[in-house]
C-alpha atoms as an extended CHARMM CRD file, in Angstrom:
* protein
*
       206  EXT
         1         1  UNK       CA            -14.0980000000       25.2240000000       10.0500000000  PROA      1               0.0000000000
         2         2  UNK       CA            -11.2290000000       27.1270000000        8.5340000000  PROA      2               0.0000000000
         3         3  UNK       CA            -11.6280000000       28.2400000000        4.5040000000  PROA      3               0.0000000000
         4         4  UNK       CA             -8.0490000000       25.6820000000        4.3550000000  PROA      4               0.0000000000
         5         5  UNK       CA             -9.4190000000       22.7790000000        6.3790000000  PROA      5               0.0000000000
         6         6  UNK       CA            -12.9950000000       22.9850000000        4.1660000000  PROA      6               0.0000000000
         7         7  UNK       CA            -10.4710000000       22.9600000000        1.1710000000  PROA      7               0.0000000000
         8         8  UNK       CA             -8.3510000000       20.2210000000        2.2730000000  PROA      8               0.0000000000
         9         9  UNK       CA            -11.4630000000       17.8790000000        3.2240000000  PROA      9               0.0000000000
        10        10  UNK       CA            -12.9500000000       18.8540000000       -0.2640000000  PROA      10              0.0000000000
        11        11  UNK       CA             -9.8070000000       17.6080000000       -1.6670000000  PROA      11              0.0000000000
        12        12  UNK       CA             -9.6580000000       14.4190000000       -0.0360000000  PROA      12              0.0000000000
        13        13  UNK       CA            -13.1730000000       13.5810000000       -1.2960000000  PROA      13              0.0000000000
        14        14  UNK       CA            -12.5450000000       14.9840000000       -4.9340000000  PROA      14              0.0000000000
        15        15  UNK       CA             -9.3510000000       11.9260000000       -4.5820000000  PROA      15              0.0000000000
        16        16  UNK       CA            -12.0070000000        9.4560000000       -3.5470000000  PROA      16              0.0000000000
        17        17  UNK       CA            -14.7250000000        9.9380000000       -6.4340000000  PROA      17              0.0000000000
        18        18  UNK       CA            -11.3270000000       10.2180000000       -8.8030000000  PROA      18              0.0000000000
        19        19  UNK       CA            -10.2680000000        6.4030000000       -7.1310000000  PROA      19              0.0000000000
        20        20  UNK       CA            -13.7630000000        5.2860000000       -8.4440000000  PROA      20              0.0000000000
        21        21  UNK       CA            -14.5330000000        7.4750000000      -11.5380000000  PROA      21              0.0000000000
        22        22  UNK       CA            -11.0250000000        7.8140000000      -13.0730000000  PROA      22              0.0000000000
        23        23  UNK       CA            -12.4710000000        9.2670000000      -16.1990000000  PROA      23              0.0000000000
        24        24  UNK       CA            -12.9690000000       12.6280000000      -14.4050000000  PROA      24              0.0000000000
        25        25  UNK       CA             -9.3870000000       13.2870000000      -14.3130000000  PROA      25              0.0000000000
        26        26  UNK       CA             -9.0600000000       14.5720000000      -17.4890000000  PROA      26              0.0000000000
        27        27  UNK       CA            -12.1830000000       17.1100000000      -17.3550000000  PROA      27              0.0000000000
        28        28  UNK       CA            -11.1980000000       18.3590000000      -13.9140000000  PROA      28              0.0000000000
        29        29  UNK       CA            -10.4650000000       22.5090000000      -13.7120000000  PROA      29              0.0000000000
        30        30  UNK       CA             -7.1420000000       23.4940000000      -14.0310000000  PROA      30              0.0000000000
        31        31  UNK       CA             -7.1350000000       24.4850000000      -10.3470000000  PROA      31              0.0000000000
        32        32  UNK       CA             -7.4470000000       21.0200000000       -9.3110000000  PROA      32              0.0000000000
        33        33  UNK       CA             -5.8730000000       19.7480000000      -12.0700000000  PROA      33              0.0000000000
        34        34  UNK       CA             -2.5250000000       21.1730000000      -10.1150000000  PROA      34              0.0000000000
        35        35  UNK       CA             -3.2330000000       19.1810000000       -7.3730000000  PROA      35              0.0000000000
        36        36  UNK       CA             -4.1990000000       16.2430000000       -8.8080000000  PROA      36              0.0000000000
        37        37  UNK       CA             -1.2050000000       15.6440000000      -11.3420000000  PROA      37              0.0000000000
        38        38  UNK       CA              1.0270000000       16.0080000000       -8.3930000000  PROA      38              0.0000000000
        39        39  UNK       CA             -0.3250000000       13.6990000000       -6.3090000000  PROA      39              0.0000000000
        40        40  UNK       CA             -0.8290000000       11.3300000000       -9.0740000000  PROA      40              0.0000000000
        41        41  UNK       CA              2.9700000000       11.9890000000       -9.7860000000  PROA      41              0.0000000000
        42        42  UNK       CA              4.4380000000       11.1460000000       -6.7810000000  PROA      42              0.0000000000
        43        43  UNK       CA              2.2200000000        7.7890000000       -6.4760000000  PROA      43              0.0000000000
        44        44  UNK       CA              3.0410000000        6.8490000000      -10.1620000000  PROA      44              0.0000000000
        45        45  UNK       CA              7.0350000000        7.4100000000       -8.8000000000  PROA      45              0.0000000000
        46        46  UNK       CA              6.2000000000        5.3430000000       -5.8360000000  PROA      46              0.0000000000
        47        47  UNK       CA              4.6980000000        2.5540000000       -7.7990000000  PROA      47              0.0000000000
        48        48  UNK       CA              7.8690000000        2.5910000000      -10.2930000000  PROA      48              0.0000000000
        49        49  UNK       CA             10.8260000000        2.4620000000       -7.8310000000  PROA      49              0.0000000000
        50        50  UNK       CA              9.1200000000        0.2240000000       -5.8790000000  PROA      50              0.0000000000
        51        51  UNK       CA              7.7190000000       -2.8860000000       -8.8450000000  PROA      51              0.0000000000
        52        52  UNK       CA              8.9270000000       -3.7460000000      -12.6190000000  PROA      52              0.0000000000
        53        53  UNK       CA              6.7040000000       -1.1000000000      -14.1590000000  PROA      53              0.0000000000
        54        54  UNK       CA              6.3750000000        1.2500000000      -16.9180000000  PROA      54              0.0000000000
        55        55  UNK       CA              4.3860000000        4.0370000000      -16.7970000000  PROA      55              0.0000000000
        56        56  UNK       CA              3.2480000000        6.2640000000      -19.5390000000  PROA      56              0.0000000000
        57        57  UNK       CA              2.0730000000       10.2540000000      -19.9300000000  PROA      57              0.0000000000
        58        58  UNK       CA             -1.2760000000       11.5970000000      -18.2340000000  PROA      58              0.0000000000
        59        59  UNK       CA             -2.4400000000        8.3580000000      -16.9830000000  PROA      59              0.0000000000
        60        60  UNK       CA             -4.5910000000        8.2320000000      -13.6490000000  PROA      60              0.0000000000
        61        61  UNK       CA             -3.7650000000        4.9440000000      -11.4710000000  PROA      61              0.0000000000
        62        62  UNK       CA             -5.6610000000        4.7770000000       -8.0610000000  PROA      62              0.0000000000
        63        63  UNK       CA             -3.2200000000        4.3080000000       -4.6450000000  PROA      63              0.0000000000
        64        64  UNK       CA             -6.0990000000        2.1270000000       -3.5680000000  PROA      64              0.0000000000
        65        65  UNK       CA             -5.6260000000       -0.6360000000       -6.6180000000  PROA      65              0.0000000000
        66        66  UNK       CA             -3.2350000000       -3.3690000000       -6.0010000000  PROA      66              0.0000000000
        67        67  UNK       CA             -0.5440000000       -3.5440000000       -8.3140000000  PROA      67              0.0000000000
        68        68  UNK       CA              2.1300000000       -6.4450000000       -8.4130000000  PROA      68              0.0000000000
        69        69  UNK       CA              4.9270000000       -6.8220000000      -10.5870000000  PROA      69              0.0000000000
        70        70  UNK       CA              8.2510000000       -8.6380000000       -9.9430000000  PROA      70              0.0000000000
        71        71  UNK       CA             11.3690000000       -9.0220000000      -11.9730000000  PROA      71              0.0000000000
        72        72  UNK       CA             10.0860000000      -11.1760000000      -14.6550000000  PROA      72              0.0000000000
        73        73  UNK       CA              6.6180000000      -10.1530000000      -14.6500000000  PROA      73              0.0000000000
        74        74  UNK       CA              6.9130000000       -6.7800000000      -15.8320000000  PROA      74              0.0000000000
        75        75  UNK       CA              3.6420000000       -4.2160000000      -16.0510000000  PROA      75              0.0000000000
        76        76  UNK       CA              3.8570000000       -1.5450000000      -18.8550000000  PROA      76              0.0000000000
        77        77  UNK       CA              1.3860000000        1.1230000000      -19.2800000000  PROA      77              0.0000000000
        78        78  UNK       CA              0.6880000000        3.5180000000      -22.2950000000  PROA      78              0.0000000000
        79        79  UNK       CA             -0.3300000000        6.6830000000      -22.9570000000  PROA      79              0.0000000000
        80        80  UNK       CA             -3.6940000000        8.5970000000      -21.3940000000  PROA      80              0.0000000000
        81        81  UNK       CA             -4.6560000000        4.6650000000      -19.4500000000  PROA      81              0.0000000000
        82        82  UNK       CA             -6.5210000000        4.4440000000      -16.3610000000  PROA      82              0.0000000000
        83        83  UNK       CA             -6.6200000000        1.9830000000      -13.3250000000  PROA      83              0.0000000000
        84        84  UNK       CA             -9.2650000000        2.5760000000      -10.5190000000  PROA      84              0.0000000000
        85        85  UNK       CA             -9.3270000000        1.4760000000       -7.1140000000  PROA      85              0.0000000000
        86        86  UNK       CA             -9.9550000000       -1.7190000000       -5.9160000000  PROA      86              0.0000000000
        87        87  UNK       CA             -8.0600000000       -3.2430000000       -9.1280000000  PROA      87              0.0000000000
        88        88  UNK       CA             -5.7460000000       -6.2840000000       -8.6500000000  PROA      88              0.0000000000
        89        89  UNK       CA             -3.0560000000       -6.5070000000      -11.4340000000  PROA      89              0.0000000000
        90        90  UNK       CA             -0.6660000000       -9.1150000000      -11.6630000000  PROA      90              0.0000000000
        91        91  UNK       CA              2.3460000000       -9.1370000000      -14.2600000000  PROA      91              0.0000000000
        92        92  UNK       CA              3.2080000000      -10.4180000000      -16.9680000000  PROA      92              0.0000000000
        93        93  UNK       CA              1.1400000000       -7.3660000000      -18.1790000000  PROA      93              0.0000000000
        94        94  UNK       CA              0.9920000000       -5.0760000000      -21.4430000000  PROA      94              0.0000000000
        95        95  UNK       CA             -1.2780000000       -2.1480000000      -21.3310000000  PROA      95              0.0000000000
        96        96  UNK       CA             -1.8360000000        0.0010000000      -24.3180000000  PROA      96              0.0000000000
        97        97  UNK       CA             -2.7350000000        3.7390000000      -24.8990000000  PROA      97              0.0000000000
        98        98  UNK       CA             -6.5820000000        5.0340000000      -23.4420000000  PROA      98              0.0000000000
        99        99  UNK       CA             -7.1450000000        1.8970000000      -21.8930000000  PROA      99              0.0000000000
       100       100  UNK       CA            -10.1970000000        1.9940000000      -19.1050000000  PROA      100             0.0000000000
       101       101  UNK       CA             -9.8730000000       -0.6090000000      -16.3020000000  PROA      101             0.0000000000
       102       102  UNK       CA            -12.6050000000        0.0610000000      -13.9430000000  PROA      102             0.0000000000
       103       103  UNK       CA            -12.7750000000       -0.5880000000      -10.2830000000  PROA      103             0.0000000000
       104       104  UNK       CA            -12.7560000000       -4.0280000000       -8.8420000000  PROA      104             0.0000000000
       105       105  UNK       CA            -11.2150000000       -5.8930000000      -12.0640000000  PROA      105             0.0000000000
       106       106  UNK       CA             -8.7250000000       -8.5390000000      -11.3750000000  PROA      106             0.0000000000
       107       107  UNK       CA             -5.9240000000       -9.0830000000      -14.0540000000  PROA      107             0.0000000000
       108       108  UNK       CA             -3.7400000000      -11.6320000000      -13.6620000000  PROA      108             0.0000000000
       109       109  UNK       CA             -0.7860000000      -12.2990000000      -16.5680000000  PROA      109             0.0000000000
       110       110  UNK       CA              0.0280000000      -15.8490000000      -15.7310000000  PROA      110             0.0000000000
       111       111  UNK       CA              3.8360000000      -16.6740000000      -16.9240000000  PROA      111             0.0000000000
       112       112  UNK       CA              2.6550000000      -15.5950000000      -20.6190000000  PROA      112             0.0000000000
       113       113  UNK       CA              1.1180000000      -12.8890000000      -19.9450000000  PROA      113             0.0000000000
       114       114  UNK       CA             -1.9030000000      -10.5580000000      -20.7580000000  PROA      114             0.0000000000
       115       115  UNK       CA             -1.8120000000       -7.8680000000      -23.4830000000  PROA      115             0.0000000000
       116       116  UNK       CA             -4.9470000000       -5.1510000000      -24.0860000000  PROA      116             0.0000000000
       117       117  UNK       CA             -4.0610000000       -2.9790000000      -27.0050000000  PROA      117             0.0000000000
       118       118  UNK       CA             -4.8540000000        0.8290000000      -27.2720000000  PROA      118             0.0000000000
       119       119  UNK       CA             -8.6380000000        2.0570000000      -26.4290000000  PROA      119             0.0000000000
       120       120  UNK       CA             -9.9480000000       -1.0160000000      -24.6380000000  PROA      120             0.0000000000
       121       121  UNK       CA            -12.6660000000       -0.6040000000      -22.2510000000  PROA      121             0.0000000000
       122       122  UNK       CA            -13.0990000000       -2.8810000000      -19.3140000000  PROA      122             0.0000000000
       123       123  UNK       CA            -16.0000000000       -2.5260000000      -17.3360000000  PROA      123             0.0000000000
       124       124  UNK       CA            -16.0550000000       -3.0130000000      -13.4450000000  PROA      124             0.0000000000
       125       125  UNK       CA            -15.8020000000       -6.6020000000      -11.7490000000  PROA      125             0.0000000000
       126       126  UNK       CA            -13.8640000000       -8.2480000000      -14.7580000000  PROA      126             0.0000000000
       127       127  UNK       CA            -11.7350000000      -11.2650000000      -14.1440000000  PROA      127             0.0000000000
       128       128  UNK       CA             -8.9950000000      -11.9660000000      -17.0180000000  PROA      128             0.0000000000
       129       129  UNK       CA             -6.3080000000      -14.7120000000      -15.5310000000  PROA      129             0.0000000000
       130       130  UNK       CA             -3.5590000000      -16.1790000000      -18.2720000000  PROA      130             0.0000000000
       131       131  UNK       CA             -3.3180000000      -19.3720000000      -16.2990000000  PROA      131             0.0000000000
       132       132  UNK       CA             -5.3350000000      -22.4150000000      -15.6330000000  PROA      132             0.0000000000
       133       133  UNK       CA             -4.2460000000      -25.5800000000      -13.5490000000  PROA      133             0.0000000000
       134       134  UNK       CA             -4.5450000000      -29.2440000000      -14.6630000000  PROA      134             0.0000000000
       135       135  UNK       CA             -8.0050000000      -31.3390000000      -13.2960000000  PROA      135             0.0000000000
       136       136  UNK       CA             -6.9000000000      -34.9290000000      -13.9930000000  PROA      136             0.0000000000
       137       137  UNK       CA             -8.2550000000      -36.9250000000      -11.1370000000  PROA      137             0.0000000000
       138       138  UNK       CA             -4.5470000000      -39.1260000000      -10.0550000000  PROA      138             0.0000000000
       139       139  UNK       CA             -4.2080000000      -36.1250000000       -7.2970000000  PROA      139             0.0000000000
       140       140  UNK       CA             -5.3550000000      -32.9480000000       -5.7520000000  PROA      140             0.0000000000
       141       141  UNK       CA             -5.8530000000      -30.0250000000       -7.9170000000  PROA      141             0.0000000000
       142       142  UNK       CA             -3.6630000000      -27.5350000000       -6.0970000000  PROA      142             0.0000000000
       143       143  UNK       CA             -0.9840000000      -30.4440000000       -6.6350000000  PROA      143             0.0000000000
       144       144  UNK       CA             -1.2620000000      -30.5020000000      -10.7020000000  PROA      144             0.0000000000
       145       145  UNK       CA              0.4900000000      -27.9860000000      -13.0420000000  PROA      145             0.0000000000
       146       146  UNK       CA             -0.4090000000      -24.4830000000      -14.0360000000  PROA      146             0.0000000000
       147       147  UNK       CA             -0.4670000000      -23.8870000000      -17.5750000000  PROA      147             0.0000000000
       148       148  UNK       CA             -0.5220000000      -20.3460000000      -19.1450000000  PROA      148             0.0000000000
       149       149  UNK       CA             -0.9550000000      -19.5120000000      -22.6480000000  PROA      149             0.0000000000
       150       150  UNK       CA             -2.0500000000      -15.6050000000      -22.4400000000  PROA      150             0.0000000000
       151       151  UNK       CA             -4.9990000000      -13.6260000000      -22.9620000000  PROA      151             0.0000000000
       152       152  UNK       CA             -4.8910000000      -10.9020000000      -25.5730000000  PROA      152             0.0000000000
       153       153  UNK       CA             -7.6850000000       -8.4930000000      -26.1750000000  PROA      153             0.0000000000
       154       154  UNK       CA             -7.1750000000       -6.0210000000      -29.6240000000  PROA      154             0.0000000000
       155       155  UNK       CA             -8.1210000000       -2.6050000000      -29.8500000000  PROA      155             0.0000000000
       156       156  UNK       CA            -11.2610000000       -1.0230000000      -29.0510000000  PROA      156             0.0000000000
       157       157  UNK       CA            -12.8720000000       -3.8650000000      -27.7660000000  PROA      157             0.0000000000
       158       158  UNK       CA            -15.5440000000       -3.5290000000      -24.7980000000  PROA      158             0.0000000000
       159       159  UNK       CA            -15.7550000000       -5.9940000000      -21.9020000000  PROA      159             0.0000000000
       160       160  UNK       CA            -19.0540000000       -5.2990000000      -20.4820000000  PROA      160             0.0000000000
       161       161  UNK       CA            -19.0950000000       -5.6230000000      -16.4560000000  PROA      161             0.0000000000
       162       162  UNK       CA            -18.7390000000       -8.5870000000      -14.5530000000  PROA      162             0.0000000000
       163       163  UNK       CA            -16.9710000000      -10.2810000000      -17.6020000000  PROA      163             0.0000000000
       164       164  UNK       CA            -14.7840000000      -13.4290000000      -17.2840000000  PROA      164             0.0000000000
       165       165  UNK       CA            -11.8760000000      -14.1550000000      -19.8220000000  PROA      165             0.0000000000
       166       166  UNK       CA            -10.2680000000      -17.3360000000      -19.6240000000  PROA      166             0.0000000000
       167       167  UNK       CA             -6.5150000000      -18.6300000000      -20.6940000000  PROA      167             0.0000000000
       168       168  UNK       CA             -5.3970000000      -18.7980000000      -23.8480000000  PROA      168             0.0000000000
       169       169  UNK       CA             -8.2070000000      -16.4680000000      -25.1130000000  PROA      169             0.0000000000
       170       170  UNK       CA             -7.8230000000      -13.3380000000      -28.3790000000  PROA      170             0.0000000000
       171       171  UNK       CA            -10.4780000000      -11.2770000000      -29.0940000000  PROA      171             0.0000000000
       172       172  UNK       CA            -10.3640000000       -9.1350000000      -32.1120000000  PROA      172             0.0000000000
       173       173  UNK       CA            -10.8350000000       -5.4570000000      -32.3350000000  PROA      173             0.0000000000
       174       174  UNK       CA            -13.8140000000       -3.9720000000      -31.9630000000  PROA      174             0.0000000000
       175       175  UNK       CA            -15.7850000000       -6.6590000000      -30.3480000000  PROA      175             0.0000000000
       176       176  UNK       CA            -18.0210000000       -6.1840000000      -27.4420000000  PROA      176             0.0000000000
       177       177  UNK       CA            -18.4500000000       -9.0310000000      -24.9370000000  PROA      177             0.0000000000
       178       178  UNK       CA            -21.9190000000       -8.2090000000      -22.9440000000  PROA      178             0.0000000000
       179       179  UNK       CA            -22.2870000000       -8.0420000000      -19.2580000000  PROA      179             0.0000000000
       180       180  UNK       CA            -21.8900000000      -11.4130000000      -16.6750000000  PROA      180             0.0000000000
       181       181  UNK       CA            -20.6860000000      -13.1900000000      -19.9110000000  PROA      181             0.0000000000
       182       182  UNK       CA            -17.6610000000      -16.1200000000      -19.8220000000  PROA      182             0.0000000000
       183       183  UNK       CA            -15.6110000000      -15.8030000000      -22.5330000000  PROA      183             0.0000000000
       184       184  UNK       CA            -14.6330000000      -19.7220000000      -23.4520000000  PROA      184             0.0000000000
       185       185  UNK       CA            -13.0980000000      -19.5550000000      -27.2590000000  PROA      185             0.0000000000
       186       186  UNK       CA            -11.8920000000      -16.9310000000      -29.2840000000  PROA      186             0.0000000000
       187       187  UNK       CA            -13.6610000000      -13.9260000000      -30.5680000000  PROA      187             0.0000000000
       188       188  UNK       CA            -13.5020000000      -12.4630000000      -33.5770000000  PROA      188             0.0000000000
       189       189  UNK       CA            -13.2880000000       -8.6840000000      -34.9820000000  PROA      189             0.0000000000
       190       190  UNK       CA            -16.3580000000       -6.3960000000      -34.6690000000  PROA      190             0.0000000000
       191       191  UNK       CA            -18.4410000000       -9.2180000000      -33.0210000000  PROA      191             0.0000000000
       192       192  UNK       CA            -20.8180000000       -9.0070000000      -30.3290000000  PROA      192             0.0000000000
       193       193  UNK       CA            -20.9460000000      -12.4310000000      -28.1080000000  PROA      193             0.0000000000
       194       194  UNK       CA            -22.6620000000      -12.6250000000      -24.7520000000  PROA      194             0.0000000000
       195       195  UNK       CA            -23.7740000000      -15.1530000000      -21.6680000000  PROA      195             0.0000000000
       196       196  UNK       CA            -22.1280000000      -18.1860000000      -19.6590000000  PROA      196             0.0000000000
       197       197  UNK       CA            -20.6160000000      -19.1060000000      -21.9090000000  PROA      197             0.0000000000
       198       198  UNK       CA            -20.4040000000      -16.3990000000      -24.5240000000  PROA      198             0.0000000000
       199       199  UNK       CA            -22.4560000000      -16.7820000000      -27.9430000000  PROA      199             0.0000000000
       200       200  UNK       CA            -22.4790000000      -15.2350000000      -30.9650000000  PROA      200             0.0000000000
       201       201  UNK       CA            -25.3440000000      -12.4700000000      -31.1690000000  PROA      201             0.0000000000
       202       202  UNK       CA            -24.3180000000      -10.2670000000      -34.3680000000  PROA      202             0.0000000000
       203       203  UNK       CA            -21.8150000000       -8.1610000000      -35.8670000000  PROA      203             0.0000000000
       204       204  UNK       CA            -20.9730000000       -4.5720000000      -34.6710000000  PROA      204             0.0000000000
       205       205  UNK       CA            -21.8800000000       -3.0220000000      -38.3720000000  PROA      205             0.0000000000
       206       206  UNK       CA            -25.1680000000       -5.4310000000      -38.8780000000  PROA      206             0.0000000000
């Protein structure tokens, strides 16, 4: 094998852990650092001609999440933010500044939308959906009306993996929700609430 061909198949590999551990981006060496903001680049440019989206500076966004956002259901993304592969986001969507969505997360904004403020951390195999349909019994469920009120999470909060959010759900900066927990009512700042569904266990500074 050629010194170029070893150098390209290193390359593709260095993409694939990026795709999965976004979070190295911003540690790799400058050599590959070249590389890598290019091809990010050109995918971010991709992704904005071809949805309603918004990107900001030195994010990472892995080609191998699927992103959706038609006119009315506009995706913004701040500053230094990260979305790995296997993501599904759906618009209405407001993403703030060093925001961590890890792989396999689904986001869905509803018709109000869903809005994570600056340094919020969601773990891998979270499920936040702004919507929720009607369960009267007169007729079929996929027949009833979707309702959407929105989900927003404040800053620095910390979904823990495998976390479920429900519509019409806020929870205040600097909580942590722990992992396989379903979030059911609001949650207030600094608290830490976990299980199915999530309980008060104590306060971040107790």
């Amino acid at each position: 094998m050629t010194e170029d061909a070893r150098l390209l198949k290193y390359r593709e590999q260095h993409k694939h852990r990026l795709n999965y551990m976004p979070w190295l981006y911003w540690s790799l060496k400058p050599k590959n650092r070249v590389w890598a903001e290019a091809w990010q680049q050109e995918y971010q440019a991709y992704l904005m001609d071809m949805e309603t989206i918004e990107i900001g500076e030195n994010c990472f966004i892995s080609p191998l999440a699927h992103i959706f956002a038609e006119p009315g259901r506009k995706i913004v993304i701040g500053d230094n933010s990260f979305i790995a592969a296997d993501c599904t986001l759906h618009g209405p969507l407001e993403i703030g500044n060093e925001v961590a969505i890890n792989h396999n997360c689904i986001l869905d904004g509803g018709r109000a939308g869903i809005k994570l403020h600056d340094q919020v951390r969601i773990a891998a195999y979270c499920h936040l959906y702004a919507f929720d349909h009607g369960m009267a019994l007169d007729q079929p469920i996929y027949k009833q009306a979707v309702r959407s009120q929105g989900i927003e999470i404040e800053q620095d909060v910390w979904l823990g993996a495998h976390v479920g959010i429900k519509d019409g759900i806020k929870i205040g900066k600097h909580a942590i929700v722990g992992m396989n927990s379903m979030v059911t009512k609001d949650v207030a700042e600094q608290q830490i609430v976990a299980g199915n569904p999530a309980q008060f266990i104590r306060l971040r500074d107790q």
